[in-house]
C-alpha positions as CSV (number, residue, x, y, z in Angstrom):
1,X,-2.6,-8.6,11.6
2,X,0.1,-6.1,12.3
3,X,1.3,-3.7,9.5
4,X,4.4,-4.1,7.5
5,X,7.9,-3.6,7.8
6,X,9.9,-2.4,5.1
7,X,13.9,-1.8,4.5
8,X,12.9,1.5,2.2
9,X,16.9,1.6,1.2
10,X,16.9,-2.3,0.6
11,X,13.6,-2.3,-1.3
12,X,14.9,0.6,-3.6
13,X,17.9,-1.2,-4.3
14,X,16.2,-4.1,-5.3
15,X,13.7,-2.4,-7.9
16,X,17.1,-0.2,-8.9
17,X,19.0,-4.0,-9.6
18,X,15.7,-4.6,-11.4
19,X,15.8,-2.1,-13.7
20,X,19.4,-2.5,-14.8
21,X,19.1,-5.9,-15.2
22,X,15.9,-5.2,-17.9
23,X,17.4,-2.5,-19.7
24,X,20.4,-4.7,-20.5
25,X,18.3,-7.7,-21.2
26,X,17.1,-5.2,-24.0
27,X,20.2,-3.9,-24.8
28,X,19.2,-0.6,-23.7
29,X,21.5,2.6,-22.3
30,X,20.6,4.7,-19.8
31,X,20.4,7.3,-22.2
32,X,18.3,5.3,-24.1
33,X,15.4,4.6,-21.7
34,X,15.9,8.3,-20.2
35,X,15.2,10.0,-23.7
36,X,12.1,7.4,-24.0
37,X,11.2,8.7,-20.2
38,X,11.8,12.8,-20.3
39,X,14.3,12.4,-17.8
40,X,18.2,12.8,-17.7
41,X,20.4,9.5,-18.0
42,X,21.8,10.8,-14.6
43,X,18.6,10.2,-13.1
44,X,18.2,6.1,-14.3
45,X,22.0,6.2,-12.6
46,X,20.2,7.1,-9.5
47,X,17.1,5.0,-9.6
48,X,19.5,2.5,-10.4
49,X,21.6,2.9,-7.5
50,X,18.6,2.6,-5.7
51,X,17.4,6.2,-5.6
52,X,13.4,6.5,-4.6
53,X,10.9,6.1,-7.7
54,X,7.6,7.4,-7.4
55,X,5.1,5.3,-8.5
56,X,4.0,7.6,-11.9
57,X,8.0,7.5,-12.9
58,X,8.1,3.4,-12.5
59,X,4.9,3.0,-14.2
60,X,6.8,4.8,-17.0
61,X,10.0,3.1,-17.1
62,X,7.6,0.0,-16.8
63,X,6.4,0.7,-20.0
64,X,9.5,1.7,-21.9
65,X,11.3,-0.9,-20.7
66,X,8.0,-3.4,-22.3
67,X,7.5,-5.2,-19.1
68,X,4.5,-4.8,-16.5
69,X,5.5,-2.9,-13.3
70,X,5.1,-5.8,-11.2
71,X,8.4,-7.0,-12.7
72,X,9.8,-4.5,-10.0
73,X,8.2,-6.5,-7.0
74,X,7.8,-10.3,-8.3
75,X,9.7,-12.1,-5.5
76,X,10.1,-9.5,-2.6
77,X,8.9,-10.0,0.3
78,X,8.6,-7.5,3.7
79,X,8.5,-8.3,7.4
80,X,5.6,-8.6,9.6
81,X,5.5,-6.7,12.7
82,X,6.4,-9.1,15.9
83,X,3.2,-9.7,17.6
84,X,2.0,-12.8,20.1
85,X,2.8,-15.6,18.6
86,X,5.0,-14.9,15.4
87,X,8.5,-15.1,15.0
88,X,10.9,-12.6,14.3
89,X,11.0,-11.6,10.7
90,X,8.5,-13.6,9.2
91,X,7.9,-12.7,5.9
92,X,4.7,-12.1,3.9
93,X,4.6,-11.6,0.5
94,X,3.9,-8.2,-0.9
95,X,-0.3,-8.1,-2.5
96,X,-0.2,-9.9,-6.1
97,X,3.5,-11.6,-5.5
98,X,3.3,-15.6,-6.2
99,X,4.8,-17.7,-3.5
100,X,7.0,-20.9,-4.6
């Protein structure tokens, strides 16, 4: 098996959408969930946008936002590398993820 592709800037985007869409569902701010986090509302902006999170800060906004972290990934999928035999871009989901 050949090792994973990933779009970094596409998969942060993703877990950026993520996040704004449960802080709203909560009726959250930015402010809000940054106070609850340590960090500067300017910074969720960021990760929102799809700025890199490092795993210790998403495990945190995980838990302030009351959801598990794999909320972040449920549904994303990378690429496989091209090797004999297996079309372009065939995806794989990502360790945990369900498949529909």
């Amino acid at each position: 098996m050949g090792a994973l592709k990933v779009d970094v800037a596409e998969f942060n985007r993703l877990v950026g959408v993520r996040l704004r869409r449960r802080r709203r569902d909560l009726g959250l701010s930015q402010s809000d969930v940054a106070r609850t986090v340590g960090i500067t509302f300017q910074q969720i902006q960021k990760y929102e946008g799809g700025a890199t999170i490092m795993a210790s800060r998403l495990a945190q906004l995980a838990h302030a936002l009351e959801t598990p972290i794999s909320y972040f990934f449920d549904g994303l999928t990378t690429a496989t590398d091209e090797g004999p035999g297996q079309r372009p871009a065939q995806r794989r989901p990502f360790a945990g993820q369900h498949s529909d």
